[in-house]
Each structure stands twice: as C-alpha cells, then as structure tokens.
NUMAR-580915 format. One record per residue (C-alpha): chain; z, x, y. Coordinates in nm, 3 decimals, always signed. Layout:
# NUMAR-580915
<bake kette="A" Z="Z" X="X" Y="Y"/>
...
# end
This chain:
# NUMAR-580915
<bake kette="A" Z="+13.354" X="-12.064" Y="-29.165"/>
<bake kette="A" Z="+13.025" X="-12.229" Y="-29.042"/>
<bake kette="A" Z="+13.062" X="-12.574" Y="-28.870"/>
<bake kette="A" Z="+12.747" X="-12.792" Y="-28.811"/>
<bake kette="A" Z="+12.756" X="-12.955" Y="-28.449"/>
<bake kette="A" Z="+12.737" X="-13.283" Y="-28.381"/>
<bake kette="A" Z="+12.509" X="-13.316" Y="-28.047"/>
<bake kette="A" Z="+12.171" X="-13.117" Y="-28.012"/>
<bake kette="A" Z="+12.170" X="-12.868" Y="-27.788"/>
<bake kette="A" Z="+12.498" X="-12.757" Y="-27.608"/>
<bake kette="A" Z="+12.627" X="-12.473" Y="-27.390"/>
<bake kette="A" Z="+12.781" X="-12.177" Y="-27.521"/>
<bake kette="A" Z="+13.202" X="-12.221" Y="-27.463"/>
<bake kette="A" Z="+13.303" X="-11.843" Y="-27.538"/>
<bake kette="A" Z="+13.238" X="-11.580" Y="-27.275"/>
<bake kette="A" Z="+13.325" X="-11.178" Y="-27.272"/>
<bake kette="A" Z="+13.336" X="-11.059" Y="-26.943"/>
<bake kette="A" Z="+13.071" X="-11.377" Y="-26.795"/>
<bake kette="A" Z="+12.841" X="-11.295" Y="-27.094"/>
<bake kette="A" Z="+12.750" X="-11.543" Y="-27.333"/>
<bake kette="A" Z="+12.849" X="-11.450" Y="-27.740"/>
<bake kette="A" Z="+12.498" X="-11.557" Y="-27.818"/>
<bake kette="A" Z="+12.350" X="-11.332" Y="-27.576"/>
<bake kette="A" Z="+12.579" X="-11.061" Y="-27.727"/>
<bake kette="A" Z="+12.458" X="-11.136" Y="-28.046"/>
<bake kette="A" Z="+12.105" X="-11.143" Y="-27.971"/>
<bake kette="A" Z="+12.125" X="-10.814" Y="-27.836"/>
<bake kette="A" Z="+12.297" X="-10.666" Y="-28.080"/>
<bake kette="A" Z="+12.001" X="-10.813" Y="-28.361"/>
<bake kette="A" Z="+11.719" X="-10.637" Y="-28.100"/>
<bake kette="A" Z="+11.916" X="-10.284" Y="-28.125"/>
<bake kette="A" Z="+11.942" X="-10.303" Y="-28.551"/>
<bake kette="A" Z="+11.571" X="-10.428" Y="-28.526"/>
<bake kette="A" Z="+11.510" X="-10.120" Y="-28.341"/>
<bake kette="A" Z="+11.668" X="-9.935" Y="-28.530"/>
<bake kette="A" Z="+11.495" X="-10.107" Y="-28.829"/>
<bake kette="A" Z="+11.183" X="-9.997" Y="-28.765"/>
<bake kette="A" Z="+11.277" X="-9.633" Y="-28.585"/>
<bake kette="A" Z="+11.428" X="-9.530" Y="-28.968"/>
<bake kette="A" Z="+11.139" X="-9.694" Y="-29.146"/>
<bake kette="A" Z="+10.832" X="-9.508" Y="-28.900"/>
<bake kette="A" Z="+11.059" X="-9.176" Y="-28.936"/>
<bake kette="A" Z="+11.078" X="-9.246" Y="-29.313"/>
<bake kette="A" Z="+10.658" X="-9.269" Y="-29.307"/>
<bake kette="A" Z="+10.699" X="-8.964" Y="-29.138"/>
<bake kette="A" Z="+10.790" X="-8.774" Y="-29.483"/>
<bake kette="A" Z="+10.505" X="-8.892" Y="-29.713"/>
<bake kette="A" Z="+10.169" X="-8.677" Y="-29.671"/>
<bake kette="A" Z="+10.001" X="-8.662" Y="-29.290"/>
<bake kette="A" Z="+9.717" X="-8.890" Y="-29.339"/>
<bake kette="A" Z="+9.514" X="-8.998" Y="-29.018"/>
<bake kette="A" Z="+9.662" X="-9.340" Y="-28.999"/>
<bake kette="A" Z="+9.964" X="-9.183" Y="-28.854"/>
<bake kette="A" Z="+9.742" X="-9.219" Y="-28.538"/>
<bake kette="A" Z="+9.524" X="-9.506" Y="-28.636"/>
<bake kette="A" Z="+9.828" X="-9.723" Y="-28.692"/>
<bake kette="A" Z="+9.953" X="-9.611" Y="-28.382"/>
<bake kette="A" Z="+10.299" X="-9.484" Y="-28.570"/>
<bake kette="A" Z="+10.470" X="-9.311" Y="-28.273"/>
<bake kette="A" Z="+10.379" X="-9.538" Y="-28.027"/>
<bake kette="A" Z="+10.578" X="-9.778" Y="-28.262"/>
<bake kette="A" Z="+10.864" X="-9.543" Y="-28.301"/>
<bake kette="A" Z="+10.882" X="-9.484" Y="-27.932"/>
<bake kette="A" Z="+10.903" X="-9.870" Y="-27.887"/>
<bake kette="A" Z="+11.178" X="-9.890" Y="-28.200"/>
<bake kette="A" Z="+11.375" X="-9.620" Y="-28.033"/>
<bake kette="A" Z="+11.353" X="-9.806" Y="-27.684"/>
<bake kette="A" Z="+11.453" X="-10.095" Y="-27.839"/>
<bake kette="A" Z="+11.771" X="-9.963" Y="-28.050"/>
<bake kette="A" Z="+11.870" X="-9.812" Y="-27.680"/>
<bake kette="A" Z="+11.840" X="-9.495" Y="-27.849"/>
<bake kette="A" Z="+11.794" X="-9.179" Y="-27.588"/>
<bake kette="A" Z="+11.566" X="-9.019" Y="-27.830"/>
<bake kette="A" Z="+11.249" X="-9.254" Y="-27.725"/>
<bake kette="A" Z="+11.059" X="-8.957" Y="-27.515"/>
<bake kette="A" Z="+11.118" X="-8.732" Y="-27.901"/>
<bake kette="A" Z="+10.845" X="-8.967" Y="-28.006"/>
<bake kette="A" Z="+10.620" X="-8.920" Y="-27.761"/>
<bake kette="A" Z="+10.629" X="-8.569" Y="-27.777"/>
<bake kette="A" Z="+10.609" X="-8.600" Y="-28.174"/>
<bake kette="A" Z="+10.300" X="-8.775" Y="-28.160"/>
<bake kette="A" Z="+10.159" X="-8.507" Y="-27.897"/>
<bake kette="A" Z="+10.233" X="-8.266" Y="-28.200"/>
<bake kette="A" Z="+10.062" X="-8.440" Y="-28.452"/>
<bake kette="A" Z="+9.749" X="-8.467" Y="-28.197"/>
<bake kette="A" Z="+9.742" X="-8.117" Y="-28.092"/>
<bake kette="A" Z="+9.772" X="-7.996" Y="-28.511"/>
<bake kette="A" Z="+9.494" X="-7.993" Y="-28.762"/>
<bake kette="A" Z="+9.471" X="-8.265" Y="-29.082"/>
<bake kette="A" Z="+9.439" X="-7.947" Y="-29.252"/>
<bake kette="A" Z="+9.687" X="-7.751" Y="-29.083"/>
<bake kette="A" Z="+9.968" X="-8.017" Y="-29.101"/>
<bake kette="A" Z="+9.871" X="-8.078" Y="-29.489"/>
<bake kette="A" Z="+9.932" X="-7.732" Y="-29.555"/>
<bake kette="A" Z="+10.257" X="-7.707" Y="-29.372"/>
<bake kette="A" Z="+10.365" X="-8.057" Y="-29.571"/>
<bake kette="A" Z="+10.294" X="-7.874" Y="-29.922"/>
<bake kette="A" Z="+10.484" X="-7.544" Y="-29.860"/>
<bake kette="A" Z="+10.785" X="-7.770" Y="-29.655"/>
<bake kette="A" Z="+10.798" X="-8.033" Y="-29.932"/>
<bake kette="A" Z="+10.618" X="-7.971" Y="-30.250"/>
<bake kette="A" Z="+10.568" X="-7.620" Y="-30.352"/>
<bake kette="A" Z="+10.408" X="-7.531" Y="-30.619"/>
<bake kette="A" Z="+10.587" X="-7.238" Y="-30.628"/>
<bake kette="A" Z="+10.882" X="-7.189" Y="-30.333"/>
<bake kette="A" Z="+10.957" X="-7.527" Y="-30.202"/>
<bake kette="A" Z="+11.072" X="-7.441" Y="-29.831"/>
<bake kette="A" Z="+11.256" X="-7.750" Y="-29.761"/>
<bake kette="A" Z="+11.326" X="-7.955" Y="-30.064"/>
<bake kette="A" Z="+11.380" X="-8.297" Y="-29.948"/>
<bake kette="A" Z="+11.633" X="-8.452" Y="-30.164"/>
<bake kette="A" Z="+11.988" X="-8.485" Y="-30.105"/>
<bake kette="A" Z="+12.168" X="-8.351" Y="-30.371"/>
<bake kette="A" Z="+12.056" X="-7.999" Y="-30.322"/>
<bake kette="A" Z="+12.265" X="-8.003" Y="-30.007"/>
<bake kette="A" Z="+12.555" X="-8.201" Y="-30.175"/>
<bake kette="A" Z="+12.621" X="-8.045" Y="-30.531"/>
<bake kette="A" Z="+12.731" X="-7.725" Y="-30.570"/>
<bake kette="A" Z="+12.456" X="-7.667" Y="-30.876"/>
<bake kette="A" Z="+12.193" X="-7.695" Y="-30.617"/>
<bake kette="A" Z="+11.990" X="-7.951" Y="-30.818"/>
<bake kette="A" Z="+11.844" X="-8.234" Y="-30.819"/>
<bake kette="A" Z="+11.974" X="-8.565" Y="-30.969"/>
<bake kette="A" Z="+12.317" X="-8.449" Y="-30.928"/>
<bake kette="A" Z="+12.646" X="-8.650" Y="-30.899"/>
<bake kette="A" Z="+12.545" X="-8.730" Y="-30.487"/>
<bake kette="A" Z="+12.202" X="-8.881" Y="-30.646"/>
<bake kette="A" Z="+12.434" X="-9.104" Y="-30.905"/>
<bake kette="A" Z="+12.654" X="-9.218" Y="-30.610"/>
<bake kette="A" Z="+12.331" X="-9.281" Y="-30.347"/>
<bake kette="A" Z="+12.210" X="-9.489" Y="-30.651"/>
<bake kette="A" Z="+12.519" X="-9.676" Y="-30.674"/>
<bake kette="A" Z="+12.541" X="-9.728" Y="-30.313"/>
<bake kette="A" Z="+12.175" X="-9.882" Y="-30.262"/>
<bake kette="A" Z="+12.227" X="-10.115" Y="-30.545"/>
<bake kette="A" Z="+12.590" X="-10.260" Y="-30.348"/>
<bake kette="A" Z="+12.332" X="-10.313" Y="-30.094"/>
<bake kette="A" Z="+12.133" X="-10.529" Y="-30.332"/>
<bake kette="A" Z="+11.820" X="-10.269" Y="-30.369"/>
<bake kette="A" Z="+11.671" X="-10.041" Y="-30.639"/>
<bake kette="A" Z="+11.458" X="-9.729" Y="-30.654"/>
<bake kette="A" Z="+11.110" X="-9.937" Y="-30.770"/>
<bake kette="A" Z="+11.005" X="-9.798" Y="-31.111"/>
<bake kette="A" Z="+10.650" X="-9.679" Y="-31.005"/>
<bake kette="A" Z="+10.816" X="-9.443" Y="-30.740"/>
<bake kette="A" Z="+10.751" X="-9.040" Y="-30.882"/>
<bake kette="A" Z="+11.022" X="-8.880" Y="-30.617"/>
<bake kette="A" Z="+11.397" X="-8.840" Y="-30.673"/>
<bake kette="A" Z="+11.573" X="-9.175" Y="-30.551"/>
<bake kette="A" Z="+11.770" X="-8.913" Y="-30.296"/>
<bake kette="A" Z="+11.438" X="-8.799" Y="-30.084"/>
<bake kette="A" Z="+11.478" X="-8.811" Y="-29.750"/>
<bake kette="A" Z="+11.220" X="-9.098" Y="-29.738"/>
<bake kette="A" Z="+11.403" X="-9.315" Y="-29.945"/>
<bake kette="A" Z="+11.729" X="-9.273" Y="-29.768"/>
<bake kette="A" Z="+11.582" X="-9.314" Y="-29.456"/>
<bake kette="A" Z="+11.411" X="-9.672" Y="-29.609"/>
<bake kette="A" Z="+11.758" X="-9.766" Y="-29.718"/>
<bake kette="A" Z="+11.898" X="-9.753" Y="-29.346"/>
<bake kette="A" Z="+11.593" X="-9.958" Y="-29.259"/>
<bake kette="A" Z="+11.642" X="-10.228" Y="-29.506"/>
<bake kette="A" Z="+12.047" X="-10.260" Y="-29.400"/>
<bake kette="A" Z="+11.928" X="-10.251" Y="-29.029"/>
<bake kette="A" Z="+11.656" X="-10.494" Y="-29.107"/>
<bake kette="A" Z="+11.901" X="-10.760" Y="-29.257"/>
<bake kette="A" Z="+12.144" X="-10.696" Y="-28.985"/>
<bake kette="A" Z="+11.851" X="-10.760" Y="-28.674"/>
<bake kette="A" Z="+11.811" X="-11.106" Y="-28.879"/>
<bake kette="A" Z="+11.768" X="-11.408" Y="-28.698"/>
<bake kette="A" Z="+12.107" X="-11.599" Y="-28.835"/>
<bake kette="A" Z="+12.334" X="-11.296" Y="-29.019"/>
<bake kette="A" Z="+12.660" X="-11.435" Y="-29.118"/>
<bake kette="A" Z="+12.939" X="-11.243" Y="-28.998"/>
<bake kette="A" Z="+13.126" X="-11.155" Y="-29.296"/>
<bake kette="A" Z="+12.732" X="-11.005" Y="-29.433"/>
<bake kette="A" Z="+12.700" X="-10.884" Y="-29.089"/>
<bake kette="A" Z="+13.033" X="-10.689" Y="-29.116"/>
<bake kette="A" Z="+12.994" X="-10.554" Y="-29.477"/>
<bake kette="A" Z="+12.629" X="-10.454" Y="-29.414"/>
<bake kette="A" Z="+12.707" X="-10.221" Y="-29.097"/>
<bake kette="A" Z="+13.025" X="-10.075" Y="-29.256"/>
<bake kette="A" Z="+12.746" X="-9.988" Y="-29.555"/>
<bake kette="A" Z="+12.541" X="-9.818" Y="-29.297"/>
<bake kette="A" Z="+12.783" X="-9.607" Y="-29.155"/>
<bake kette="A" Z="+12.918" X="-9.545" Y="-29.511"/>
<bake kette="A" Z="+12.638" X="-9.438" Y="-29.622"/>
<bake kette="A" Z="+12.553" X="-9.210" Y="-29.300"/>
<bake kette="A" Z="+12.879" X="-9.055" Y="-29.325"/>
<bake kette="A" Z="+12.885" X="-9.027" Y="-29.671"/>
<bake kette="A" Z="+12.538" X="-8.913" Y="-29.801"/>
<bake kette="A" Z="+12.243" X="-8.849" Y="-29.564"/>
<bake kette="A" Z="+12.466" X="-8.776" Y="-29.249"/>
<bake kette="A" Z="+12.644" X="-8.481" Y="-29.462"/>
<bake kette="A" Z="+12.294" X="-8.324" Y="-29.563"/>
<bake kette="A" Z="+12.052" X="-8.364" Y="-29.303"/>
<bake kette="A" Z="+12.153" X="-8.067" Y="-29.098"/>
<bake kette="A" Z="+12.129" X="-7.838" Y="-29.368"/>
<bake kette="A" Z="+11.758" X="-7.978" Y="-29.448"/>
<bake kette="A" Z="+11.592" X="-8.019" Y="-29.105"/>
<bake kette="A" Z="+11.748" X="-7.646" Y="-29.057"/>
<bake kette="A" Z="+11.536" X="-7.548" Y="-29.348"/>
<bake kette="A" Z="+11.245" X="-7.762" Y="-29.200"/>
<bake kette="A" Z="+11.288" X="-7.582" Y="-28.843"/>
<bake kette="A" Z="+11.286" X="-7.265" Y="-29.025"/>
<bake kette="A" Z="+11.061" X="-7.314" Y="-29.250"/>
<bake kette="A" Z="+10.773" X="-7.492" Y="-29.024"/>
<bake kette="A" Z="+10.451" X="-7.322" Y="-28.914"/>
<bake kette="A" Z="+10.371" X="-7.676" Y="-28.714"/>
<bake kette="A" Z="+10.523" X="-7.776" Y="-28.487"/>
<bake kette="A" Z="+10.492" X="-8.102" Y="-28.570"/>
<bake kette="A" Z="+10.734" X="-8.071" Y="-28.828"/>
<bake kette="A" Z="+11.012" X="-7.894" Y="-28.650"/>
<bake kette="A" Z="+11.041" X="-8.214" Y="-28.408"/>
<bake kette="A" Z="+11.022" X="-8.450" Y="-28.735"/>
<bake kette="A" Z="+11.320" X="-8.227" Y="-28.829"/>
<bake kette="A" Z="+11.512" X="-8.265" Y="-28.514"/>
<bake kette="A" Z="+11.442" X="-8.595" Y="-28.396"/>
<bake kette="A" Z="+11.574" X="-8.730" Y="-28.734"/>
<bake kette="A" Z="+11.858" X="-8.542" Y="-28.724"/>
<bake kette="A" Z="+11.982" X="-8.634" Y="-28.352"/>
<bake kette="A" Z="+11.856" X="-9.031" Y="-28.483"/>
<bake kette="A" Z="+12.087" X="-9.002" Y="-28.737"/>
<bake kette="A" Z="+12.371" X="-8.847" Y="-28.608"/>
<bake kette="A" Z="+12.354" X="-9.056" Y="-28.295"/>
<bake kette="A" Z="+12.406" X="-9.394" Y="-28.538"/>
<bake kette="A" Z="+12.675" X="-9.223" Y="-28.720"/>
<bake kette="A" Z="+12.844" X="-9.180" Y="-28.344"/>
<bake kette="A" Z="+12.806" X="-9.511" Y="-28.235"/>
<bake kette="A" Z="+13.154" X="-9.731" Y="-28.233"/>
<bake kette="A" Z="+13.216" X="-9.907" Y="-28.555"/>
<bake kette="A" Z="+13.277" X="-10.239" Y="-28.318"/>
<bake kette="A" Z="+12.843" X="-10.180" Y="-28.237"/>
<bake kette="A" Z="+12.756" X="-10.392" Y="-28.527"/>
<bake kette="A" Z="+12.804" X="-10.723" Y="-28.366"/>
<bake kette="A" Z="+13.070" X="-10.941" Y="-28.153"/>
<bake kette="A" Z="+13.390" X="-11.045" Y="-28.329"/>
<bake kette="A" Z="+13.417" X="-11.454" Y="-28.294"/>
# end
C-alpha cells in the first residue's frame, strides 16, 4: 500500500544496520541498471561485428554496466574489446557466419531449444514456453524480427528489459518482487540451462578469439545472476 505524505520533504524513519531503506533501494536500482545495460551490450554482441562495436564505444559501456551491477566480470570486457581490436572486420565476419549462420554446418546454433528438446530443433516445446514467459513479462517477439524468438540475442534482451524495469526510478514492490522472481525464473529455467552447452560449442568452435571470450563472459554473467540471493532484488519494507 502506497501512502502520500503530508509535509514536503522528511527524513527517512527505517534503518538496517544505520543505512537508510532509500539508500538501499537506490542501490539496488544502480545494480539492475547495470545489469540492464551489461545483458543488452552482450546481447549486441550476437548480431553481425560491424565497426560501431568500437565507434559506439560498446565495451567501454559494458565494462561500466558490469562495474555498476558490482559484477566481478568488469576486466572480461576490457579484455573483450582488446579482442575485437586486435581481429580483422573480415576475420571476425567470417568466424560470425560459420559460429552462427552456416550455410552449410552451423557451428554454434544460437537458439535455445536445440540445447533443451531432445529433437534437437528449433521452435521446440522450450521456444513455446520462452514465448509464454516473455509475454507474462508484458513483451513480444516484434513481427519484423527473421531469427527464432529463442536466439541468444533475444533472451539476453529479455533479461535487459526485466532489469531495466526493475533499475526504475519508483518500482512498486509487489512489480519489483514479481519482476526479479521472473528473472531468475527465467535464468533457471531457460537460458541458464542452455548456455553452457552453447558457449562450449562457441569455445570450440571459434577461430577468434574474440568470440571465445563473448562465449565465456556471457556464461559466467549469467550464471553469476542466477547465483545471486533471491533477497538481491530489493529491501523488504
């Protein structure tokens, strides 16, 4: 229950341990915010390498999300964006196509359900339930996207949007509460049981190494949030 206050400005009355709620709150909002941006920079990550990567100054910005979301992966970026330097456009393009695309022997496919349902296939029952769980989260696949709605990409956009509304200036707790239980449903439920398997394959399969630390780096990101105590999603009043 929200009450308005009478007066202007007051004081904060509840404490934990000589720290004001607010201030709790407020620094729980800067970690999803962090986080916010971390899964949507690593989710860029998985479209083509285009020179903007470095124009746009994307790992700088995913160094700075991961600092932020006190994540002890922030150096990972640094050392990603060293990778991307040191590679060829043409060299990392080519890695992309046989990693992601194919034609012919797709070394990595990117989409969840080939790691989830036994058939190996795509749009499989896990795609059906991903689909389901985005749209309790209030969001759809948009129509002009040509991917499966389980890439990697799109997962990892998901887990930005949730953290995104959670780092909100004024969440209200009972959205606050059902929006982080989403997140680590969804973690523990969909990507967090698949994305071993695939950044294996993208380790393996890598002739950049560029690619192998994308791999990694999102795995460890992942993992890490599924780790984190339920209770991290905000202060209980």
């Amino acid at each position: 229950m929200h009450c308005d206050l009478a007066l202007g400005s007051v004081t904060p009355v509840l404490f934990v341990t000589g720290i004001a709620m607010q201030d709790l709150l407020n620094d729980t909002q800067r970690r999803h915010r962090g986080k916010a941006d971390a899964y949507r920079l690593l989710s860029a990550c998985y479209y083509e390498p285009e020179e903007a990567f470095l124009e746009e100054d994307v790992f700088g910005q995913l160094e700075q999300a991961l600092m932020s979301s006190d994540s002890k992966r922030a150096a990972d970026a640094r050392t990603l964006g060293e990778c991307f330097r040191d590679a060829s456009q043409e060299d990392l393009r080519l890695d992309y196509t046989r990693l992601f695309l194919g034609p012919f022997h797709i070394r990595s496919k990117p989409y969840g359900s080939v790691y989830l349902d036994r058939e190996n296939v795509v749009m499989g029952d896990s795609t059906i339930a991903a689909l389901a769980i985005y749209s309790e989260g209030g969001f759809q696949v948009a129509g002009a996207f040509e991917e499966m709605p389980d890439h990697v990409a799109v997962e990892l956009e998901f887990l930005y949007l949730l953290n995104a509304r959670l780092g909100g200036s004024h969440p209200d707790t009972d959205e606050r509460d059902f929006l982080a239980a989403l997140v680590r449903r969804f973690i523990a439920t969909h990507l967090g049981r698949w994305i071993t398997p695939f950044s294996k394959a993208v380790e393996e399969g890598a002739s950049t190494d560029f690619y192998k630390k994308l791999a990694d780096l999102t795995r460890c990101f992942v993992l890490d949030d599924l780790r984190e105590p339920a209770t991290a999603a905000g202060p209980q009043p």
